[in-house]
N, C-alpha and C positions, 0 to 999 in steps of 0.2 A: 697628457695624463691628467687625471682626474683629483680633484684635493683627496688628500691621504693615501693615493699612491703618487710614486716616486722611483728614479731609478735601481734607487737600493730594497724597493720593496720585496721581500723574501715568497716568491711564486713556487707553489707546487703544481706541479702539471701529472696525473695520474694518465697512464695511457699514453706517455710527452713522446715515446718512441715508436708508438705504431702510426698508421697512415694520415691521421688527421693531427694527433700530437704533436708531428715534427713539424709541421706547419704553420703551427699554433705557435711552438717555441721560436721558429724563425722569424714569426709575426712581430712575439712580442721582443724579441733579440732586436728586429727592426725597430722599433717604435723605444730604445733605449732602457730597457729592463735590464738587470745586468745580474742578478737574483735568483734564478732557475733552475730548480732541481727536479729531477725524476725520480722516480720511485721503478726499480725494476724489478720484476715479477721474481725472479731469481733470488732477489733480496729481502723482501718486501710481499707477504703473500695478504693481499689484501679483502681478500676474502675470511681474514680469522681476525679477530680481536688484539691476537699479539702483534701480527706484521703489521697490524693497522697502529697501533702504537707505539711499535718502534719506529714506522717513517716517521710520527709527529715529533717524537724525541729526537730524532737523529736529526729532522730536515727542518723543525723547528719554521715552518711556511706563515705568512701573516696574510697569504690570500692562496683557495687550494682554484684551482679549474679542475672538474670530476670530469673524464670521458677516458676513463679506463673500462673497458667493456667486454665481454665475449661475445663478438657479434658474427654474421655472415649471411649465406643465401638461403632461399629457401629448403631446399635440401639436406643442410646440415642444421638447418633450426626443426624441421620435422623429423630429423632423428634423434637430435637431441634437446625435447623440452625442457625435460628436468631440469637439465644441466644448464640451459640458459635461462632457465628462472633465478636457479639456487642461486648460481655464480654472481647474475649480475642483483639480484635484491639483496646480499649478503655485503657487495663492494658497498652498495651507494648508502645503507646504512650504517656498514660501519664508519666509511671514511666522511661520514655527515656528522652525524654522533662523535667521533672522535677530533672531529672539526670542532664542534663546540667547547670540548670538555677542555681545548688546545687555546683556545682563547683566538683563536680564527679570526680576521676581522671580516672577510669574502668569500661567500662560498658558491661557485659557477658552476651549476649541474648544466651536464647536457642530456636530455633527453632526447628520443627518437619520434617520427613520423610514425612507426607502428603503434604507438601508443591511441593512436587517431578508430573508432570505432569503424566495421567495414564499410558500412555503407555512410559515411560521412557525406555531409553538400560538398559538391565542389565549388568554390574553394574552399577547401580547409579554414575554418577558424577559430580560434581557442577555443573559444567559449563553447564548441560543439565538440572539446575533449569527453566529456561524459557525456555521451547521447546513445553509448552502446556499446558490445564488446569489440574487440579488432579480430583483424582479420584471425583465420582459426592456425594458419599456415609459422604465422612469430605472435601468437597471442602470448604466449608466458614472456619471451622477451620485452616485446612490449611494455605488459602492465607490470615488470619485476621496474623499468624504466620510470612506469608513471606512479609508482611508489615513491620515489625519489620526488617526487613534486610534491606528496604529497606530505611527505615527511616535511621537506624544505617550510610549506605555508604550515604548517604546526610551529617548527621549529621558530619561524617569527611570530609566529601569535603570539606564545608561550616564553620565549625564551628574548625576542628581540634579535636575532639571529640575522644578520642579510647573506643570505641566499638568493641567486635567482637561477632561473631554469628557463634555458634556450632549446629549442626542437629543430635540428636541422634536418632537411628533406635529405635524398639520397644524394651521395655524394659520389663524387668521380675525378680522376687527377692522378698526377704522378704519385707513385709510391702505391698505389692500391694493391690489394691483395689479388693478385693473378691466379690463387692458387686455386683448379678447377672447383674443388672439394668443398672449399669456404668463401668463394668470390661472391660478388653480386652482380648484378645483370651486366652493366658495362663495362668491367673487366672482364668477367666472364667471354661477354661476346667479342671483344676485341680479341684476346688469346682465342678463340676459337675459331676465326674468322682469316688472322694472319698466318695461323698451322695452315688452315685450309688451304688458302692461297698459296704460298707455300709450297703446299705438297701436290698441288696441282687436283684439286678435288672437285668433282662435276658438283656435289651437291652435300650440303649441310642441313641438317635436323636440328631444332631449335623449342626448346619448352615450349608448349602452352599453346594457345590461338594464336597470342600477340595482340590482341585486340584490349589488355589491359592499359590503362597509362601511366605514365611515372611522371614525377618533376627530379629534375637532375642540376644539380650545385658543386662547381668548382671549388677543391678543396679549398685555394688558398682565398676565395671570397669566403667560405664557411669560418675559415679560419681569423680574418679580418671582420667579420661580425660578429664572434665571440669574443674575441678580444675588444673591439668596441663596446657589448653590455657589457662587460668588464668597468670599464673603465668609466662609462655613461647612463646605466642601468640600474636602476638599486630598489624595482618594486617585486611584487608578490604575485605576477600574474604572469603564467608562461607566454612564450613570444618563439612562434616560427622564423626558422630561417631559409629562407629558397628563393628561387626565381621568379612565382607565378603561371610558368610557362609547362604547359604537358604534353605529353608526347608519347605515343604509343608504341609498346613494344616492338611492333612490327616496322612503324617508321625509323627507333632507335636501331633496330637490324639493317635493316636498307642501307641506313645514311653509313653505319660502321662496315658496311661490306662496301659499299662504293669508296668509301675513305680509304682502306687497307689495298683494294684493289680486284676483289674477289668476284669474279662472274658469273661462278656457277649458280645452281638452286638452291632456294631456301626450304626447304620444308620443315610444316609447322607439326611437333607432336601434341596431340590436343590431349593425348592423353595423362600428360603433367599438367600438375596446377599451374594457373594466373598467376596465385596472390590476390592483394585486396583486388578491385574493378578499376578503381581510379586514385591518381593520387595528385593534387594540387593545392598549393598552400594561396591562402592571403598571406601577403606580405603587410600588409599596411602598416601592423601593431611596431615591427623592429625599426618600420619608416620614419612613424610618429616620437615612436618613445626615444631611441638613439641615432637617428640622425644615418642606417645604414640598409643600402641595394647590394643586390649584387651586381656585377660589370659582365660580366665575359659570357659573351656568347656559348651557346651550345658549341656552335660548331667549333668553334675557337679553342674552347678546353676539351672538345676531344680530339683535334687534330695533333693539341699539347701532349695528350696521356695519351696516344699512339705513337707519334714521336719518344717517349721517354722510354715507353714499354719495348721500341724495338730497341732502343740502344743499350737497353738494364740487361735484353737478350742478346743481345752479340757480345755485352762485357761479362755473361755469367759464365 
């Protein structure tokens, strides 16, 4: 641990029970924090003024991590933009703002890869956050996201405030949201891939060309590098987290249908969107500044979150 945290340091984890949250809290559970509260949606509506001030009174945190979100695939962000604009630019400002007025001492935004303009170089690197808008498909998600960053570097101009803001690429791992309606590409294709087989199905239909590419990050390395800037971190310039590594939609199909076991045909609907064209982060920045990679192979954490996904399905 870092001077000024400690085991008894009072963590607020926003988001601490959805898919990257619990992992986060398991992280820092590992790593001896003994301090951990959540804020639950049921209790705590964080999107209005009141619930954002009643967690700070009630949970009284001396360091928040932000990655409470309404996020998911492309399908449920193009039907609802509004909604994932409001939602999430309303969270990250209030529970920012109410972080300062709270006497905060750390504040961990996590920002997203959509934020990245469409046609970005690959690789991805900070410094080419402004070069353009994002992709059209999670644009409001996105920039309601890179508001949050932008708020944070005011907040320390201005106010002295330490905030910093982490961007991890697309993630994948136990616990992901399977649910067709809100998944993203490799939940999605795992559940749709194990029904297939399954059910004995000559042939599957699949978004897009597949000719788009992703970088994919295992939760609990995503999770282990936020909690390292955490703990090692403490400047004003956003910092990617991912592998380096891309990989096309069409190759992520292939490999999750020969994983699961699925022989029949793929076919591609060209008539749904890509999404952005390419997606690859530099790693360098999270290398140099905090001392963190990630480890686990692709194939590694999806052999893991295939494994988990059929057993969360025979316990359901």
């Amino acid at each position: 641990m870092s001077a000024g945290l400690n085991p008894q340091t009072r963590i607020m984890v926003t988001g601490g029970s959805g898919f990257l949250g619990r992992h986060i809290v398991a992280e820092l559970t590992e790593r001896g924090y003994r301090h951990i509260t959540v804020p639950r949606s049921r209790d705590y509506d964080l999107r209005t003024p009141a619930g954002v001030r009643r967690a700070y009174a009630d949970l009284r945190p001396q360091l928040v991590i932000h990655l409470a979100a309404l996020a998911g695939g492309i399908g449920v962000n193009r039907a609802n933009p509004a909604t994932f604009f409001y939602d999430n630019l309303m969270m990250g400002a209030l529970v920012l703002e109410h972080a300062r007025l709270a006497g905060v001492e750390k504040f961990v935004a996590i920002g997203t890869i959509c934020s990245y303009p469409k046609y970005t170089p690959v690789p991805f690197r900070e410094e080419d956050l402004w070069q353009g808008y994002p992709e059209e498909t999670n644009a409001p998600y996105g920039l309601a996201k890179k508001m949050l960053l932008v708020q944070g570097q005011a907040y320390r101009e201005q106010y002295g405030f330490n905030t910093i803001h982490l961007m991890p690429t697309n993630l994948y791992g136990p616990h992901d949201d399977f649910e067709p309606a809100t998944s993203h590409a490799t939940a999605a294709l795992i559940r749709k891939y194990i029904e297939a087989q399954e059910a004995g199905r000559k042939e599957v239909v699949t978004w897009g060309t597949g000719r788009q590419t992703r970088e994919y990050l295992y939760v609990a390395d995503a999770a282990r590098g936020i909690v390292t800037a955490m703990e090692r971190y403490n400047g004003p310039e956003p910092v990617n987290l991912g592998t380096g590594r891309e990989i096309s939609i069409r190759e992520l199909t292939e490999l999750i249908a020969g994983m699961v076991g699925f022989q029949g045909r793929i076919t591609w609907d060209t008539s749904k969107p890509d999404g952005q064209p390419r997606r690859c982060l530099d790693t360098s920045r999270a290398r140099e500044l905090f001392g963190w990679e990630a480890t686990t192979p692709l194939e590694t954490g999806l052999r893991r979150t295939i494994a988990w996904y059929q057993q969360a399905r025979q316990c359901a």
